[in-house]
C-alpha positions as CSV (number, residue, x, y, z in Angstrom):
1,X,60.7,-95.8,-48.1
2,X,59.7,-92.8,-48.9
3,X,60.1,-91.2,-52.2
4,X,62.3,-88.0,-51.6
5,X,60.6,-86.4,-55.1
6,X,57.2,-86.1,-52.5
7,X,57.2,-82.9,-50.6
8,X,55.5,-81.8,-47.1
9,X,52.1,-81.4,-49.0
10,X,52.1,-85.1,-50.5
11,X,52.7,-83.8,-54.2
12,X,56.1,-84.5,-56.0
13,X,58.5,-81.3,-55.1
14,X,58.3,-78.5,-57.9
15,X,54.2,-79.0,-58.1
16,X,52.2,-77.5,-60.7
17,X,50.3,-74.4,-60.0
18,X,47.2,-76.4,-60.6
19,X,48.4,-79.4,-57.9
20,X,48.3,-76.0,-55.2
21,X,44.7,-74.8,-56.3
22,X,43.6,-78.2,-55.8
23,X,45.3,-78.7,-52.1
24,X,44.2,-75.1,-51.2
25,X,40.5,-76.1,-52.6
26,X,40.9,-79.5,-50.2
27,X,41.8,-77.1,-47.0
28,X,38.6,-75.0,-47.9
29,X,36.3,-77.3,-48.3
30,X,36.9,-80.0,-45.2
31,X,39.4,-81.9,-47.7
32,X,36.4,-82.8,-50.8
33,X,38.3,-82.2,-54.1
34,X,35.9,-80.3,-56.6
35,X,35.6,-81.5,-60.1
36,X,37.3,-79.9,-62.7
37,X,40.6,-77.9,-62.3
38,X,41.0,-74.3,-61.5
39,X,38.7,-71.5,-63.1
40,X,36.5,-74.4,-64.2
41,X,32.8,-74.0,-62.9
42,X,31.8,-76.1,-59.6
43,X,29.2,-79.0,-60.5
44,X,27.2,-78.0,-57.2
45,X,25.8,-75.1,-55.7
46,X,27.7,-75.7,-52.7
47,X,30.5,-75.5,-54.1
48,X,34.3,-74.1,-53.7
49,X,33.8,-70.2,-54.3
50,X,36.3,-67.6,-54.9
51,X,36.9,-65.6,-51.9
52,X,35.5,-62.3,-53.9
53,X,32.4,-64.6,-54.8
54,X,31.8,-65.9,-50.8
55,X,28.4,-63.8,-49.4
56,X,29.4,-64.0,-46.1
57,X,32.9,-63.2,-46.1
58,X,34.2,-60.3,-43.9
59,X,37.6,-59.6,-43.0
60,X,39.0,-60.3,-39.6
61,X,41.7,-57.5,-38.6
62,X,41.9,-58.6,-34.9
63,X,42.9,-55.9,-33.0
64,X,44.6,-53.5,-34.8
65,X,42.0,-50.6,-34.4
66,X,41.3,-51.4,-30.8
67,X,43.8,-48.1,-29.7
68,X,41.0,-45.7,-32.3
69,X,37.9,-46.1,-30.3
70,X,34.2,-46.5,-32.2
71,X,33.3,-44.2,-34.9
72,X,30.2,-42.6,-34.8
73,X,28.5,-42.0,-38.1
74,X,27.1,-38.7,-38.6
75,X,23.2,-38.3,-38.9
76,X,22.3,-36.6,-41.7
77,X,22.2,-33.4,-42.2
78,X,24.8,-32.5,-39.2
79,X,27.9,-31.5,-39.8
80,X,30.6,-33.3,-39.5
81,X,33.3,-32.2,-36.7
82,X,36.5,-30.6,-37.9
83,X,39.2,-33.5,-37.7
84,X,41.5,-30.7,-36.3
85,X,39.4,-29.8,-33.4
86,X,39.7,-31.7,-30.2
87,X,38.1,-31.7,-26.7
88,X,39.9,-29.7,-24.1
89,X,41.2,-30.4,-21.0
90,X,41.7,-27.9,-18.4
91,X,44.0,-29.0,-15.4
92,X,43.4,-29.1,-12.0
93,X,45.5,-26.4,-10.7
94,X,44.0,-23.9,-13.2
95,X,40.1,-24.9,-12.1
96,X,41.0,-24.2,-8.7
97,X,42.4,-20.8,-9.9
98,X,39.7,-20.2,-11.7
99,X,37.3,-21.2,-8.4
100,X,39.2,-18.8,-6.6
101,X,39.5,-15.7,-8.5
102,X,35.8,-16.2,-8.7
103,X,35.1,-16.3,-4.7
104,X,37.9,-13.3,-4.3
105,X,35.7,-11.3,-6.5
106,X,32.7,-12.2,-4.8
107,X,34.0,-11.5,-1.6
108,X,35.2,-7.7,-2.7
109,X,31.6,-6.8,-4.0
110,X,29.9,-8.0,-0.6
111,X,32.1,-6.3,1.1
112,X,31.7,-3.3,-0.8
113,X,28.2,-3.5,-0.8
114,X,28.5,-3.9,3.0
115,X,31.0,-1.1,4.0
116,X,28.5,1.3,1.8
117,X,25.6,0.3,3.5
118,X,27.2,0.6,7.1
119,X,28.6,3.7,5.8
120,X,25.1,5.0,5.4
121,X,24.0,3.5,9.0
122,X,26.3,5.0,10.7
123,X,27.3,8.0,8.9
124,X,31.4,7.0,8.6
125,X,31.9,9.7,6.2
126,X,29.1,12.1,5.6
127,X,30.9,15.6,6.2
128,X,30.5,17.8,9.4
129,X,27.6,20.5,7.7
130,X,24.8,21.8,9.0
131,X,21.3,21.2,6.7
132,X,17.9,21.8,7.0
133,X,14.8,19.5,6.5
134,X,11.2,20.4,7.4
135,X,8.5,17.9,8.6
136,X,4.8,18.5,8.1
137,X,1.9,16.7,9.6
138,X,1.2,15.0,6.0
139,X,4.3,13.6,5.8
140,X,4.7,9.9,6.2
141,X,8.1,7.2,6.3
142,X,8.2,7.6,2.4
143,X,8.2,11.5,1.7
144,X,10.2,11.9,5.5
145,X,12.9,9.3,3.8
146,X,13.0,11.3,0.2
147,X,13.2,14.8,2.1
148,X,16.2,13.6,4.5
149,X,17.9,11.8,0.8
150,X,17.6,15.3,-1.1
151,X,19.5,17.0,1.9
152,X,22.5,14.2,2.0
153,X,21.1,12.8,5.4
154,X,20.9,9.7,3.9
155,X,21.5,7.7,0.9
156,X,19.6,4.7,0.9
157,X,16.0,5.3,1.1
158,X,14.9,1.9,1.7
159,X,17.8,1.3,3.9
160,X,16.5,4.2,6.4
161,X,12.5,2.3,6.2
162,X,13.7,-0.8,7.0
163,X,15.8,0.6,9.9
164,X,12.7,2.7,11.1
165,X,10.1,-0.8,10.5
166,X,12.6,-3.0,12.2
167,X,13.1,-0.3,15.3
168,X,9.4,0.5,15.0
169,X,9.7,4.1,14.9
170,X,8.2,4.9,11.6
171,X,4.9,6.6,13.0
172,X,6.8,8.7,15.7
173,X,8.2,11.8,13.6
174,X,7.3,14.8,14.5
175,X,6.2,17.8,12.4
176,X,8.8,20.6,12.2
177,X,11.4,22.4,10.7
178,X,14.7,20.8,11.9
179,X,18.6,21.6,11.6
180,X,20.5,18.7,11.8
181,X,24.2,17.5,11.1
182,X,25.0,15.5,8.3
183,X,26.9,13.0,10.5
184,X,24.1,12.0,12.4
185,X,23.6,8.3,12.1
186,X,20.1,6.9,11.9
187,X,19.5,6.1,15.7
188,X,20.3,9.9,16.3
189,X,18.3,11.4,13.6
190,X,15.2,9.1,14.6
191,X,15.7,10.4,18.1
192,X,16.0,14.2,17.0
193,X,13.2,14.0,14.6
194,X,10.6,12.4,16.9
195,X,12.4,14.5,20.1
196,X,10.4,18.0,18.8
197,X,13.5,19.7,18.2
198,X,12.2,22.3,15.8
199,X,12.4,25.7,15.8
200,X,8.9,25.8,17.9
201,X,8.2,26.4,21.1
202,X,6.7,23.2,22.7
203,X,5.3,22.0,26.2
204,X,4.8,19.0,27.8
205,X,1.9,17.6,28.6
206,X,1.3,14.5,31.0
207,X,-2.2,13.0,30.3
208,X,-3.3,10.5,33.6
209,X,-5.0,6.6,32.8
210,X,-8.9,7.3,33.0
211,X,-9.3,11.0,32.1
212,X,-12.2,11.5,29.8
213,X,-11.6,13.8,26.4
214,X,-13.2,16.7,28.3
215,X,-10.5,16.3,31.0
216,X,-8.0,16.2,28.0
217,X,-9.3,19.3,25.8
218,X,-9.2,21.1,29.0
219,X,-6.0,20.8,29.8
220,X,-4.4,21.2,26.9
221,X,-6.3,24.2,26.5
222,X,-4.6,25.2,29.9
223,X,-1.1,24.9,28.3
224,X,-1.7,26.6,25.6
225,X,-1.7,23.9,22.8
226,X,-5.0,24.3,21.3
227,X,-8.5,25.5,22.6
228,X,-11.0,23.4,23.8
229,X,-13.4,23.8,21.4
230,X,-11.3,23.5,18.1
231,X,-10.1,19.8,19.5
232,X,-13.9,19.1,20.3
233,X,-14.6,20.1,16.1
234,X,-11.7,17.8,15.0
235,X,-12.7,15.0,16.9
236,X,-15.9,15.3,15.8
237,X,-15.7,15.6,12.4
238,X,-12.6,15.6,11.6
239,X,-11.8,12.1,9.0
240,X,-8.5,10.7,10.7
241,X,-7.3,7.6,8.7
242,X,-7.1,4.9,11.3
243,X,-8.4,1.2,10.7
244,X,-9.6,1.1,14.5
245,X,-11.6,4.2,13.5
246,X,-13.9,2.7,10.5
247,X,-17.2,2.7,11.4
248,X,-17.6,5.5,13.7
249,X,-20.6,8.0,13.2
250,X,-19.7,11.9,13.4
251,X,-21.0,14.3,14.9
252,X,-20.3,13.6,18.5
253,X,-17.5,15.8,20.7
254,X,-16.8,12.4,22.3
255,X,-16.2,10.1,19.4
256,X,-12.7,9.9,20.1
257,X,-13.7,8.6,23.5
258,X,-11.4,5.6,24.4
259,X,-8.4,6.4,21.7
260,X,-7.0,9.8,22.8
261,X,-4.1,7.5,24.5
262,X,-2.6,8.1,28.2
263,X,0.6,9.4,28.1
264,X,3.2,12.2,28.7
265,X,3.5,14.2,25.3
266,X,5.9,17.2,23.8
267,X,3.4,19.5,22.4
268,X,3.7,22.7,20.1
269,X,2.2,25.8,21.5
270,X,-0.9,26.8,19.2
271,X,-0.7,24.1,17.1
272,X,-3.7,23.1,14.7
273,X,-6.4,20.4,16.4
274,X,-5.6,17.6,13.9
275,X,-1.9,17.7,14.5
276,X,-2.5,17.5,18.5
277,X,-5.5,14.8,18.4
278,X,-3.4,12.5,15.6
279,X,-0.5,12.1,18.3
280,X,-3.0,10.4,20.6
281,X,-4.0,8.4,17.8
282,X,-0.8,7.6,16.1
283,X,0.4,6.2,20.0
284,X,-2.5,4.4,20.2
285,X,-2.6,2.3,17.5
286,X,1.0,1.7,18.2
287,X,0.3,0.2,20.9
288,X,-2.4,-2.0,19.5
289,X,0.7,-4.4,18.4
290,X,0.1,-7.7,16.4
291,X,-0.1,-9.6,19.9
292,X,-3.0,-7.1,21.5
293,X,-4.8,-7.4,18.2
294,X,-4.4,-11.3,18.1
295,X,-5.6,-11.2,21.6
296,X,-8.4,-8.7,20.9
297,X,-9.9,-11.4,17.5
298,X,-9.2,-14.3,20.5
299,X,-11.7,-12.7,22.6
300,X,-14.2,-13.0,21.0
301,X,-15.2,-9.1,21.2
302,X,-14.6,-6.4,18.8
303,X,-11.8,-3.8,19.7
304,X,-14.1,-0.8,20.5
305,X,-15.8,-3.4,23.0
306,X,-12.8,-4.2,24.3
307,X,-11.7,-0.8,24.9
308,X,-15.5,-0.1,26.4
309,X,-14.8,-2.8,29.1
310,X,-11.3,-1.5,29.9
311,X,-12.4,2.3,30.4
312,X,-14.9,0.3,33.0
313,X,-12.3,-1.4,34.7
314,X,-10.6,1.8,34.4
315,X,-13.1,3.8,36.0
316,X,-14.0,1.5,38.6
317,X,-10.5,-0.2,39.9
318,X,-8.3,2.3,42.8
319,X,-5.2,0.1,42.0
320,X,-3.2,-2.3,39.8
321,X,-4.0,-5.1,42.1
322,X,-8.0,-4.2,41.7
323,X,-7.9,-4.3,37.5
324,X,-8.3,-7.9,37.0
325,X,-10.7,-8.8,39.8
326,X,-13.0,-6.0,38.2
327,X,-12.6,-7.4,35.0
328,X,-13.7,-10.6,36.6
329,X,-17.0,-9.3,38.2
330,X,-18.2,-7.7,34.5
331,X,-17.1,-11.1,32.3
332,X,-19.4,-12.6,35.0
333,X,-22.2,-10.5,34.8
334,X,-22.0,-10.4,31.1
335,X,-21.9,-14.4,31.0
336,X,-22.9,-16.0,34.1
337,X,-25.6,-13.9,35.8
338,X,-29.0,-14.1,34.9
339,X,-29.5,-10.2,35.9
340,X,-28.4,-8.8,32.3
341,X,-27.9,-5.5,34.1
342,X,-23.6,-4.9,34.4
343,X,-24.7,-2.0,36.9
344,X,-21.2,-0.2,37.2
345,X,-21.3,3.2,39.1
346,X,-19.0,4.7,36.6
347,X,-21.2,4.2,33.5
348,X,-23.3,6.2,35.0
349,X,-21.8,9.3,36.0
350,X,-20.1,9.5,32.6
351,X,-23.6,9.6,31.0
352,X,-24.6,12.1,34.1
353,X,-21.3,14.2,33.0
354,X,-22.8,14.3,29.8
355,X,-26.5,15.0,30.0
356,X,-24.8,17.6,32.5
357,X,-26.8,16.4,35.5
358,X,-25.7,14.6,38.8
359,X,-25.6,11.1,39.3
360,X,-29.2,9.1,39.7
361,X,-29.4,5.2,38.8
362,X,-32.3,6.6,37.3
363,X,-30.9,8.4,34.7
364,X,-32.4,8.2,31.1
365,X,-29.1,7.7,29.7
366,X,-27.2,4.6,27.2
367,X,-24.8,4.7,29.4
368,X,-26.8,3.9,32.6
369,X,-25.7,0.3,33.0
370,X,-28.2,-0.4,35.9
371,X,-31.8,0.5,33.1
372,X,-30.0,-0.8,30.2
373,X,-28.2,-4.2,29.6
374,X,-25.1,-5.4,28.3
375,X,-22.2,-3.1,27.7
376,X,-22.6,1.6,27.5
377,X,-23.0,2.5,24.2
378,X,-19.1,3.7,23.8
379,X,-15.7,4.1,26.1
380,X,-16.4,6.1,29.4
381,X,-12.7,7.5,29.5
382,X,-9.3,6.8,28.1
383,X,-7.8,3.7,29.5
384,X,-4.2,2.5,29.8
385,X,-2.6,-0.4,28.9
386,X,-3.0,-2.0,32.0
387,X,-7.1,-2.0,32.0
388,X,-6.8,-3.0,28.7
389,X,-4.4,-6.2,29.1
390,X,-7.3,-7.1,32.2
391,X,-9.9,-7.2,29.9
392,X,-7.8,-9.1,27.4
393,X,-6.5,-11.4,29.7
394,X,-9.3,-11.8,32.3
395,X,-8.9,-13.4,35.7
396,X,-11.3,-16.5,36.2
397,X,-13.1,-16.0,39.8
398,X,-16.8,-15.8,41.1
399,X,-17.1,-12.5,42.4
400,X,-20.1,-10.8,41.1
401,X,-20.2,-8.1,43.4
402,X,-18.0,-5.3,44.6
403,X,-18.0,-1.6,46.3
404,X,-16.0,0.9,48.2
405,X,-14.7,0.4,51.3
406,X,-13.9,4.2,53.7
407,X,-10.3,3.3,52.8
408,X,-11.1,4.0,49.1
409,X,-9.7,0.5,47.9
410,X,-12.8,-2.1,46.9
411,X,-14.4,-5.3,48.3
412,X,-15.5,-8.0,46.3
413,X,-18.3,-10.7,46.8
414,X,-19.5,-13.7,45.3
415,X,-22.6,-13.8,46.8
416,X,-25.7,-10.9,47.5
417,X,-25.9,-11.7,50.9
418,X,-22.5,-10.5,52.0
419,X,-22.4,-8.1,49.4
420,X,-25.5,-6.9,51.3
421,X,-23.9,-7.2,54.7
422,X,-21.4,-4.5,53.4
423,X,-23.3,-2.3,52.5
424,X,-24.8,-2.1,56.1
425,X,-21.7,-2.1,57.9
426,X,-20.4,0.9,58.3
427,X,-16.8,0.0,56.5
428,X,-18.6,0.6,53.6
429,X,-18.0,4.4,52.0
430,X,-21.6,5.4,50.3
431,X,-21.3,7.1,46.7
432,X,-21.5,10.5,46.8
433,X,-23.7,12.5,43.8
């Protein structure tokens, strides 16, 4: 029966304080009592320790400072954050605000940007007055963009190149003193600057495919732009700055032979020789575009060459339909025949023309293609476009021969015996000295 003195730890009830630091000792230490009562020293090193003596003691809080996050120390030498400062958050209505305001803004300045810039195109609202800008011959895009600026004709500079680059126009203004409105957009004032609407008197002059730079001089002698002999002087001595120009002696009236370009111009009336000559020019080596050039370095021949070849197809072809077929017959010659004479009537009479004689296969000349082989020593006349795309873009056949026929077109031949028999037959249209 149990004794009701003994309480739920096995000690009689109202236990001394020593009876509880020997029970809590048991607990500790897996239920082994150590000697000696409380404060006394343990017998072993393994002994009961106080809890401020254990090594290994560390306190166990659970999860009470799950809700504070970890805490990072600070390194040292960085300051440590102000406790009252804290990371903001900005919501999502005001970011998209923000997002907006910013493309509104961005959208005003382009468009600003662009209504200034079409304003300068197009000349919205450039006032109704009357100004005055003056061309020379020395001028080029740069100085012709700063002169039309200073008057108000235009505000962007660089705007007004690009436009002339992009329209291909920058090379076609023509010297002058002009009057022109301030609302003129850029397509009008490139037209009325390159139209010779200066206060000169001018005259238009139609130069034909083939005519030499005698033929030229003369006539425009004839309409009273400049006198024969002054254009002869310029062209021979004259230093125009053209790439396709590099390399060529002076001295000679013909050296321009082969650039002065076929086409219909608007002259001034006494004008000086190197305005007149550097029109011819300046349309010439626009029309030597980036595809003619690419074709002219694919040929395998140098530009005057080509330009040699196409004054010979020039000179020799009566049609369109004839260019390529003469181009054929002198690649063939050049490559294929074991005669290295070309032999090409019109070589000769341009070296005749020049030595001021008649025409004679027989002719001392370097432009007698029947004593001397390979191609003249230069251009025999002014070809066009077409001549020129013949020789660039040549038509594969095997005539070797050709020659007039009575009804002024030619006949072509791949062989010297019929060749031959057409020149007995009475279709055939001798050449006449």
């Amino acid at each position: 029966m149990a004794d009701d003195r003994i309480g739920p730890q096995g000690y009689e009830e109202d236990p001394s304080l020593d009876d509880l630091l020997r029970a809590a000792d048991e607990e500790l230490n897996g239920g082994e009592t150590q000697e000696g009562g409380y404060g006394e020293e343990p017998q072993q090193e393994t002994g009961w320790k106080t809890p401020a003596a254990q090594d290994d003691f560390e306190p166990d809080f659970g999860n009470a400072f799950d809700d504070y996050g970890d805490y990072e120390q600070p390194q040292p030498g960085e300051p440590e954050p102000p406790k009252h400062l804290k990371r903001m958050r900005f919501p999502v209505f005001l970011k998209v605000l923000i997002y907006l305001c910013v493309v509104a803004v961005l959208g005003i300045v382009l468009a600003t940007v662009g209504w200034r810039l079409a304003d300068d195109v197009l000349a919205l609202t450039r006032p109704d007055e009357d100004v005055v800008v003056s061309i020379e011959e020395s001028d080029d895009l740069d100085s012709i963009s700063a002169k039309l600026k200073d008057v108000g004709a235009i505000e962007y500079e660089w705007l007004f190149k690009l436009y002339c680059k992009v329209t291909k126009s920058e090379n076609y203004f023509d010297p002058g003193v002009y009057t022109i409105n301030l609302t003129y957009d850029y397509h009008a004032l490139v037209n009325y600057l390159m139209a010779t609407q200066g206060d000169r008197e001018s005259v238009t002059v139609m130069i034909i495919e083939g005519a030499d730079c005698y033929d030229i001089f003369d006539l425009l002698e004839e309409n009273g732009v400049c006198s024969r002999k002054a254009l002869e002087q310029a062209a021979a001595n004259y230093e125009f700055d053209y790439d396709f120009l590099k390399g060529l002696p002076y001295g000679e009236t013909n050296r321009l032979e082969g650039y002065l370009f076929p086409d219909t111009y608007e002259f001034y009336l006494n004008d000086e020789p190197e305005n007149v000559i550097n029109k011819f020019l300046r349309n010439f080596d626009n029309k030597m575009d980036e595809d003619v050039m690419a074709a002219v370095e694919a040929s395998g021949y140098s530009l005057y060459e080509i330009i040699t070849m196409a004054s010979i197809v020039e000179g020799e072809a009566a049609n369109d339909e004839e260019r390529p077929n003469v181009a054929s017959v002198m690649f063939n010659r050049l490559n294929n025949w074991d005669n290295p004479l070309l032999g090409m009537d019109s070589t000769v009479f341009y070296g005749a023309m020049l030595e001021g004689t008649s025409f004679s296969v027989e002719l001392d000349s370097p432009y007698n293609t029947y004593l001397y082989p390979g191609l003249p020593e230069g251009p025999i006349n002014n070809p066009g476009m077409n001549s020129i795309r013949a020789v660039l873009y040549p038509k594969e056949t095997d005539y070797y021969y050709f020659a007039t026929a009575t009804d002024g077109l030619n006949r072509f031949f791949a062989d010297n015996d019929s060749f031959t028999a057409f020149l007995n037959s009475d279709e055939y249209e001798p050449i006449t000295p």
